[in-house]
N, C-alpha and C positions, 0 to 999 in steps of 0.2 A: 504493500500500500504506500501511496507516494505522502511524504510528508507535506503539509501544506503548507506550510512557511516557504519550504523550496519550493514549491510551485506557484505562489506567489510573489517571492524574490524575482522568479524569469521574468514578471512582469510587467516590471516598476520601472516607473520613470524617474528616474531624482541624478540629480548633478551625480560623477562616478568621485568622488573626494573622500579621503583619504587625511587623517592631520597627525603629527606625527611633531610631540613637543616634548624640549629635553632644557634640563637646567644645568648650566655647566659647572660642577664641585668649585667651592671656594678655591681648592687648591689645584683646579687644572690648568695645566700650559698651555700657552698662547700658542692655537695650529689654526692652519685653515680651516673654513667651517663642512669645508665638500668630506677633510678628512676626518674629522669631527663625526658628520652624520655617516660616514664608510663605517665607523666603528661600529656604530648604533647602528644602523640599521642593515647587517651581514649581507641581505637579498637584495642591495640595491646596488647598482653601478656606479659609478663616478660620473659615468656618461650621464647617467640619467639623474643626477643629482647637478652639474652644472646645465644642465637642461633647462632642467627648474626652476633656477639659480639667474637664468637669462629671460626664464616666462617672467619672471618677478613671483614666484610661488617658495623662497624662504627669507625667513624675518628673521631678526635677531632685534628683540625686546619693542616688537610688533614695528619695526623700520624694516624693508626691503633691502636686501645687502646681496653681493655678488659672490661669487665660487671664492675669487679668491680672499675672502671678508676672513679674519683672523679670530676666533672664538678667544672671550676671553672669561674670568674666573663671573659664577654666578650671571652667565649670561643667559638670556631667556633666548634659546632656537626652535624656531616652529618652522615646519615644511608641508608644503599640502601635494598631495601627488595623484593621478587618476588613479581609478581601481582598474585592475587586468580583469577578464574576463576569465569566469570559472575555469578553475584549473580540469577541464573536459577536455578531450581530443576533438578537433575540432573537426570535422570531416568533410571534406567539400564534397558541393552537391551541385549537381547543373541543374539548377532552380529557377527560373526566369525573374530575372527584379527590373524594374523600371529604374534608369538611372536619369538622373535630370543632370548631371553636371560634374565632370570628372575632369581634374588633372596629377600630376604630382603626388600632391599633398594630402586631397581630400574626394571623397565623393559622397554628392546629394543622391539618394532616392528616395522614391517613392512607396513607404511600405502600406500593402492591403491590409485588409480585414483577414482576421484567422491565420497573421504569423507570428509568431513568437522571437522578440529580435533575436535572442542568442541561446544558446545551450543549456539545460540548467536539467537538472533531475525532473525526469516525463516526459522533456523535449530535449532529445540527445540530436534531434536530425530536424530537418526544414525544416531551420530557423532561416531568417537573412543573413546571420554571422554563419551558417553553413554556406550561402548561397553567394554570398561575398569572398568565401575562403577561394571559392572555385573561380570565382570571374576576378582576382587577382593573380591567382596561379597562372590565368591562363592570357593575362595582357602577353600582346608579341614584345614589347621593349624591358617586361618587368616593374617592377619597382623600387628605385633608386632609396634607399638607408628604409628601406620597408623592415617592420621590427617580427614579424613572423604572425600577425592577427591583425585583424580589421578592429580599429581602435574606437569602441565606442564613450563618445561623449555624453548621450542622451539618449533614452529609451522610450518608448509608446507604449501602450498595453497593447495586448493581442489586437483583441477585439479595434484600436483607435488606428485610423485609416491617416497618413498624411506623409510629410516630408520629415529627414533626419541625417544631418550630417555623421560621416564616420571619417575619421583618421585612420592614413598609410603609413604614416609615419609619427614614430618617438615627440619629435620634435612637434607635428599639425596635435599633436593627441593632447600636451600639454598646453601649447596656448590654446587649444579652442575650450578645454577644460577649465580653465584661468578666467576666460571668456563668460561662461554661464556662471563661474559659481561669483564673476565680478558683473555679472547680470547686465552687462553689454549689448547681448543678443535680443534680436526680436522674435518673440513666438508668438504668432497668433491664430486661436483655435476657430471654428465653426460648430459650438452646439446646439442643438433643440433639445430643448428642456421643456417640463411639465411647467403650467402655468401663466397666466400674462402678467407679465412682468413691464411693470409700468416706466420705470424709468431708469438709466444708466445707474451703475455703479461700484463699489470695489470690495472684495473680501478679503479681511483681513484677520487669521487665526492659523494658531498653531495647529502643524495638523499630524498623528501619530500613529502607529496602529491599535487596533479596536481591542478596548479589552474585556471585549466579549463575543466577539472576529478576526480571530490573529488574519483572516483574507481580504480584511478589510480596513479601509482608514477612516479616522472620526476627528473632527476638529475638538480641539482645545481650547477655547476663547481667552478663557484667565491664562492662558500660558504655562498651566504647571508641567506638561508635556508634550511630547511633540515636539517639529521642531517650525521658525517661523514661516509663515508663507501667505502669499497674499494673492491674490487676481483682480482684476479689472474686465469687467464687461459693459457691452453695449450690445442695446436693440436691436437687430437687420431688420424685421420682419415679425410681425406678431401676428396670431392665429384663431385668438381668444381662447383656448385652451393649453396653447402650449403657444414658443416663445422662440425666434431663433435669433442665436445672439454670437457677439463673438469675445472671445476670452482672451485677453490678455498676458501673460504671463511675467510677473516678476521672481516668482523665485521658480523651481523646479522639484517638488515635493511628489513622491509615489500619490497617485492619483488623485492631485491638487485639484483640477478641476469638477471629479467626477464628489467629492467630497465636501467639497465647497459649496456646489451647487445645491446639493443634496441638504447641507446645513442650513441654509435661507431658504428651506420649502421647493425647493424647483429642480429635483432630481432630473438628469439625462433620464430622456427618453428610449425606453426601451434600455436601459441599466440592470442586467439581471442582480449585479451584485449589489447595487444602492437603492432596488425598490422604485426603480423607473419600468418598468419592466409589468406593470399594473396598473388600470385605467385611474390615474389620479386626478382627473379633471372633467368634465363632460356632463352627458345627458345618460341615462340608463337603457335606453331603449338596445334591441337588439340590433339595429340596422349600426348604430355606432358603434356598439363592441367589435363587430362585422369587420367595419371601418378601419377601428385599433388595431386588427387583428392583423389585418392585410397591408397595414403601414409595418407594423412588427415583423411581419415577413420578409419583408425586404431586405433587413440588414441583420446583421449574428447578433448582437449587441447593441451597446451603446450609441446612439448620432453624435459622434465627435469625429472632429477632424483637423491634423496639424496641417493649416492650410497655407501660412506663411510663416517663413526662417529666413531670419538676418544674421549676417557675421563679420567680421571681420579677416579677410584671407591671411593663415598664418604665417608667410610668406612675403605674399604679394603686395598686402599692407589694406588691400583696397575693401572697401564695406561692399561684401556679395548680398542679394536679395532674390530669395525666388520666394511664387506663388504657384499654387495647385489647386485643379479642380477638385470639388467634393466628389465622389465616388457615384455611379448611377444608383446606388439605391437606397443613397440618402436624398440625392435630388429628387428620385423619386415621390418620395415619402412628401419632401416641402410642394410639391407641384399637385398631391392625393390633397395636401390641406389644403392649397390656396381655393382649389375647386371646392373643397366645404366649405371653406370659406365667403365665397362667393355665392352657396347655395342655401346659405344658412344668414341672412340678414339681421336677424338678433345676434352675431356675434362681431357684426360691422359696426 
């Protein structure tokens, strides 16, 4: 039986961060700090500590300092470093993915509904880090200081349809990583949500896993748990029962959105895990359940979608910007209500 932590883990979306803090003994000698954290930290390179060292991702008494910055007695050194991806084998697979944008460094695609981005206990095989392993093996030129996995930065849930940067390289993996967790980046979702939701606005609560759904996340308001997190929405389009809006993202928290939304009344639509997934809104009659039934059809899950990603190219220097169609059978579903919509005058 699969544990469900692990099978929730595969899921999540949250910055891949790592913090890694040490106090230097009153009585230690004055060394570089790269040879400092070599001590401490046995599994890590040199390489990949001046790395870091050059993203601006190690502080010494919370200032930003370089590789060769000299550690001295009772100094405070903190480093932040991405996480690697489960120590699994990783198996390439010739998976079809939609790529929107490759060089070098990085590649956008486009992930569907029903795949799980990487490896994890239940899902050893088609994921997109399987389906990545194989469409890098198989560039004719290779990959120049490629570190041996598709580096990811940020993850979607299964079920959540849109766009997501992945790093080739050591080097792309930590700045874009530096990047989200110094919240640079632009992410902005597409959801339908239960409800009409009257007017723009932002969420702002800690948000942790359930403790009484290790599968699930619950917001924290007073902040005793959790960690912080916040979104921003706005209207597109209102239905009078349900609401389609789009989501902002300031920070990057395992299913910030899907939890947030859920906390202010107006769970995703069709959300099996947050109880969107249940007529929360409407009239009783059969011909509507009907209705609900056949919008629920459409899509596996949840209506979300990472419709646009902003970044900064780790390299190039320059601000990249793509945008992505919703998926047909979420359009679907918005196109099933405009027509109730339309049909139905007391909701005008």
């Amino acid at each position: 039986m699969l544990e469900e932590e692990e099978v929730f883990e595969s899921e999540q979306e949250e910055e891949l961060f790592e913090h890694f803090n040490f106090v230097a003994d009153p009585g230690q000698e004055v060394i570089r700090i790269d040879k400092f954290l070599m001590d401490r930290m046995p599994n890590t390179s040199r390489n990949k500590i001046q790395i870091a060292a050059k993203n601006g991702n190690i502080f010494v008494n919370k200032q930003k300092v370089k590789s060769n910055y000299k550690v001295k007695p009772k100094d405070e050194v903190s480093m932040m470093m991405p996480y690697p991806v489960r120590e699994i084998e990783l198996i390439p697979q010739d998976i079809p993915i939609e790529i929107v944008y490759e060089d070098d460094d990085l590649v956008v695609v486009y992930k569907p509904a029903d795949m799980v981005v990487h490896p994890a206990y239940g899902n050893y095989t088609g994921t997109l880090v399987n389906a990545l392993v194989y469409h890098f093996d198989h560039l004719p030129n290779g990959i120049q200081d490629y570190f041996g996995r598709p580096g990811l930065v940020h993850r979607l849930d299964k079920h959540t349809t849109g766009l997501m940067v992945v790093a080739k390289t050591e080097w792309a993996l930590t700045n874009l990583s530096k990047q989200f967790y110094d919240r640079t980046t632009e992410r902005r979702y597409h959801a339908l949500v239960w409800g009409d939701i009257k007017e723009d606005g932002t969420i702002t609560g800690h948000i942790g896993r359930s403790l009484k759904n290790r599968k699930m996340m619950t917001v924290f308001p007073d902040g005793d748990y959790g960690k912080h997190a916040v979104t921003h929405y706005r209207v597109l389009e209102r239905f009078g029962y349900v609401t389609l809006v789009e989501c902002k993202l300031e920070t990057g928290r395992t299913h910030q959105i899907r939890a947030h939304m859920k906390h202010i009344g107006h769970p995703l639509f069709n959300d099996k895990e947050y109880g969107g997934d249940q007529i929360l809104k409407g009239t009783t009659t059969q011909k509507y359940k009907q209705f609900i039934a056949n919008c629920f059809s459409l899509i596996p899950s949840q209506a979300l979608h990472a419709k646009t990603l902003g970044f900064q190219h780790p390299n190039k220097k320059e601000y990249l910007q793509f945008d992505s169609e919703i998926p047909d059978g979420f359009k679907d579903i918005l196109e099933k209500w405009r027509v109730y919509l339309h049909a139905n005058d007391e909701l005008n």
